[in-house]
C-alpha positions in Angstrom: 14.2 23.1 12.3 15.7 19.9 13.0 13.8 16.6 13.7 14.7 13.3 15.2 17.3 10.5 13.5 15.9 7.2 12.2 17.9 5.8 15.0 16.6 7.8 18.2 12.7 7.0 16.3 14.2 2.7 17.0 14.7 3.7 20.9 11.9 3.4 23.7 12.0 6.9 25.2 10.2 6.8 27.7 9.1 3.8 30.0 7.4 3.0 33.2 7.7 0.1 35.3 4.9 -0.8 37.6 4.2 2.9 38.5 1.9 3.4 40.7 0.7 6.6 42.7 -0.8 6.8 46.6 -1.4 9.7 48.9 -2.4 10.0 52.5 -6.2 11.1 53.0 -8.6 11.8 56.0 -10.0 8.0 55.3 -6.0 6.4 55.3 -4.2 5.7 51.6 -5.8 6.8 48.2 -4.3 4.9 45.4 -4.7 7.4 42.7 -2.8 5.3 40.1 -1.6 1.6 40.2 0.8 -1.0 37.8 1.3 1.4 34.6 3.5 -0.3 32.6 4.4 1.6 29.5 6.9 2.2 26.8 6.7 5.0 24.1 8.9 5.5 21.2 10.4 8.1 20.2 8.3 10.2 17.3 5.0 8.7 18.7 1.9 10.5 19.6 -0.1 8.6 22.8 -3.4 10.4 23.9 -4.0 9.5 27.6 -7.9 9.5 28.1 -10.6 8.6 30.9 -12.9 9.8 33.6 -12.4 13.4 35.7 -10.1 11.6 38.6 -9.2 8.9 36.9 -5.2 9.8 37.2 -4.4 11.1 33.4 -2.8 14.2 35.3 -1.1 12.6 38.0 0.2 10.2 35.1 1.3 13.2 33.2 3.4 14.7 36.3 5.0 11.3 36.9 6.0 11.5 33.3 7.9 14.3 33.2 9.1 14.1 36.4 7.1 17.0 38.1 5.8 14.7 40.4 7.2 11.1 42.0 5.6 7.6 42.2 5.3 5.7 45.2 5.7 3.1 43.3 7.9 2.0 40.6 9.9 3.9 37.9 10.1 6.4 35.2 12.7 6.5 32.3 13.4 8.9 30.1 15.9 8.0 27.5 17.1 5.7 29.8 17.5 8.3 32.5 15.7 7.1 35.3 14.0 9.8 37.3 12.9 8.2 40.3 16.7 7.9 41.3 17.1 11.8 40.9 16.6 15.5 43.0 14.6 17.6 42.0 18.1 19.5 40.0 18.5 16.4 38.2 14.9 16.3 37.1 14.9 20.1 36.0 17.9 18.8 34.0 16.3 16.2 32.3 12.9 18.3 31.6 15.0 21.6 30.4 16.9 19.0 28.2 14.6 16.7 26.8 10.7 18.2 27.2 8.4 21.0 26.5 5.0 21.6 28.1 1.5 23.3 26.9 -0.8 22.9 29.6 -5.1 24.3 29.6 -4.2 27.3 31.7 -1.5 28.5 29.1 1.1 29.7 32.0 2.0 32.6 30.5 3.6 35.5 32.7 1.3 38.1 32.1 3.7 41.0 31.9 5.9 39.9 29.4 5.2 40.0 26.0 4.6 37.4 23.6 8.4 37.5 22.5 10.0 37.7 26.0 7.5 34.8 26.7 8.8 32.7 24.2 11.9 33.4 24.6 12.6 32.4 28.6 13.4 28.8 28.1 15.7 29.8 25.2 17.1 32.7 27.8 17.7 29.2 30.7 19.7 27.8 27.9 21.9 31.2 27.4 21.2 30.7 23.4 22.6 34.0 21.7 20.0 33.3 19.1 16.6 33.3 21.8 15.1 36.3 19.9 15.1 35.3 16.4 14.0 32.2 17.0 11.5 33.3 19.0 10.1 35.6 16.6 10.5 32.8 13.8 8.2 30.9 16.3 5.7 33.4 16.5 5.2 33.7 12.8 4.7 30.3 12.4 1.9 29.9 14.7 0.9 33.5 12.9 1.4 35.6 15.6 4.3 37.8 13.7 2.2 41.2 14.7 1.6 40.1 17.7 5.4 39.7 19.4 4.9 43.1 21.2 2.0 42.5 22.6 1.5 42.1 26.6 0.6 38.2 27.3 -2.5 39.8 29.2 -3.4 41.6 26.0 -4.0 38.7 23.9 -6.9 36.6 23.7 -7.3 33.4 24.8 -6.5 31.6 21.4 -3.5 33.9 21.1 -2.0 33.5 24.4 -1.9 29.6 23.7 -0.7 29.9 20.2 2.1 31.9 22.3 2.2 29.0 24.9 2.9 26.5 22.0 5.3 28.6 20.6 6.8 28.3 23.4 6.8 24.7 24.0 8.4 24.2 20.5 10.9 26.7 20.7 13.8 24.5 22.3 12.8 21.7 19.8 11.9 19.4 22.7 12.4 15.7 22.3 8.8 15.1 24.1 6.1 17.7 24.2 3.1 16.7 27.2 0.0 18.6 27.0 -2.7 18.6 29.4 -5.8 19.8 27.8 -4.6 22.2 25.5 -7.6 23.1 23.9 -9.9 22.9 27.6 -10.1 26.4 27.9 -11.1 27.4 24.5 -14.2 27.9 22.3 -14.1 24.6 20.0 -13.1 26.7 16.8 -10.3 28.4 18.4 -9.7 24.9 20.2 -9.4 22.8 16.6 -7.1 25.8 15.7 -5.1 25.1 18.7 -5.2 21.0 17.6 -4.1 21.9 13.8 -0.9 23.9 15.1 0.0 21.3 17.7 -0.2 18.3 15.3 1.7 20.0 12.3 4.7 21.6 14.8 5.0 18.3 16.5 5.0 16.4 13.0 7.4 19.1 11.4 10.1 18.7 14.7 9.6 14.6 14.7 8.6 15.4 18.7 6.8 12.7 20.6 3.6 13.8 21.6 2.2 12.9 25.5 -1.7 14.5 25.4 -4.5 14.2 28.1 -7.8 14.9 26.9 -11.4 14.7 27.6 -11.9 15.5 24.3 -12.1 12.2 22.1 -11.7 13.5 18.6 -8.7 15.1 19.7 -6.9 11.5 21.2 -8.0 10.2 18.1 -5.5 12.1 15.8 -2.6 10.5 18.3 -1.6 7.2 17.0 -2.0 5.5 20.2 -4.9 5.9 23.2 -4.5 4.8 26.7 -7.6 4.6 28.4 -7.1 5.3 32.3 -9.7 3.7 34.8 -9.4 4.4 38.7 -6.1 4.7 38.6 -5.5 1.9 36.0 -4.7 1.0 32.4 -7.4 -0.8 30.5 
């Protein structure tokens, strides 16, 4: 598996300029987040933490482009995603990043293979099954590739879901409480695997968390408060 250059570890790859977030509710405009500035290298791992509602998901979205400010700018490797349609952002994401998320998003018909295999199958690789199955085995689910999604337990389905996530050797990897759905064994698991595929593929690491141990094997924290950096 390959891993980042010395070079592309030197370059900010993702940056924010004043971002900010607002939406229209029944008592007028809700700032959900306001003046993020931020700029992450390349090979870094950032844990974004706070209170329920203080904006670590909405952060998160704006991040990868699933969602848009209404305020400010997002880069990623110098791409600049507020100026983009939705194609253009789908570009960037099926390019550059990888997602595990709390609800594992698995389609529950497929198997664990054919699971792992659709964003490979996007990119029309030749090669989607073996790496697949090389995936599985890694995260140590090699008897487990036939299996239904809906068959598996909740541990397995997001050892499948990172599998997934890694699979295209994304440049940037968010996760939005990996490990909240899980029983606290199975979730440290969950934290082992993430922290050794992300170190073994050089991938720069974007996690919100409730869960403080967990931001603290990140390098960096970024505590959010009402919508703010502190």
């Amino acid at each position: 598996m390959s891993s980042l250059s010395s070079h592309d570890r030197q370059q900010a790859l993702i940056i924010t300029e004043n971002l900010g977030k607002s939406v229209i509710s029944s008592e007028g405009p809700l700032q959900i987040l306001a003046d993020v500035d931020l700029s992450i290298q390349s090979g870094d791992s950032v844990a974004i933490i706070g209170e329920s509602g203080s904006g670590k998901s909405t952060l998160l979205s704006l991040l990868a482009g699933l969602d848009l400010p209404t305020e400010g700018r997002v880069k990623i490797a110098g791409h600049d995603l507020t100026q983009m349609n939705e194609d253009g952002r789908a570009q960037i994401r099926n390019q550059w990043v990888g997602f595990v998320f709390q609800s594992f998003q698995l389609l529950p018909g497929l198997t664990a293979l054919e699971n792992v295999m659709l964003p490979l199958e996007l990119r029309a690789d030749p090669a989607a099954s073996d790496k697949a199955g090389q995936l599985l085995s890694r995260v140590g689910l090699g008897h487990r590739v036939q299996h239904q999604a809906k068959q598996l337990s909740g541990g397995e389905q997001q050892r499948v879901a990172l599998a997934r996530a890694f699979v295209t050797e994304p440049a940037i990897l968010f996760a939005d409480e990996p490990t909240g759905n899980l029983d606290s064994h199975t979730g440290e698991k969950i934290s082992d695997l993430l922290f050794a595929l992300n170190q073994e593929l050089g991938t720069t690491l974007i996690l919100v968390t409730h869960d403080l141990q967990l931001a603290a094997r990140c390098q960096r924290q970024l505590k959010l408060s009402a919508g703010r950096l502190v």
